[in-house]
C-alpha positions, 0 to 999 in steps of 0.5 A: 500500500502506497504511502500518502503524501503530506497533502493528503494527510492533511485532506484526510485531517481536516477532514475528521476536525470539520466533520460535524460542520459537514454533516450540519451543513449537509442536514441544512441542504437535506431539509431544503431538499425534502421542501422541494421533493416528492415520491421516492426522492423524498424518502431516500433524502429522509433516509439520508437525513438520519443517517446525518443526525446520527453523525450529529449525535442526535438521540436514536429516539429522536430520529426514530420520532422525526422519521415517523411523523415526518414533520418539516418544521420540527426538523428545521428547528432541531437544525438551528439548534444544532447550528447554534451550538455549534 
């Protein structure tokens, strides 16, 4: 196995440090995302979506919550609360 070169250590670095902004930022898009879907589009970005609360630490009770009534607003509002605190 090929050795990384110092630039791709730091990608992979940084990577790891910013990874809970990355999936808040991804969470943020997936909300706007399931505004504007319909049909299976919409229920594959709801999948994603919990994938990315996991990553963000979010209680699986919550997630399992969110998914079942699939209700927009109260996502939205977990969302800023998870932006402020971060």
């Amino acid at each position: 196995m090929p050795q990384r070169s110092r630039h791709q250590e730091r990608i992979i670095k940084n990577y790891y440090e910013n990874r809970e902004a990355i999936s808040l930022q991804r969470v943020q898009e997936l909300v706007t995302e399931l505004y504007l879907s319909e049909g299976k589009a919409r229920e594959r970005h709801w999948k994603n979506l919990a994938s990315h609360l996991e990553k963000l630490g979010v209680a699986p009770a919550t997630i399992d919550h969110l998914l079942a009534h699939q209700d927009l607003e109260r996502v939205a509002q977990l969302v800023e609360d998870l932006a402020k605190k971060a």
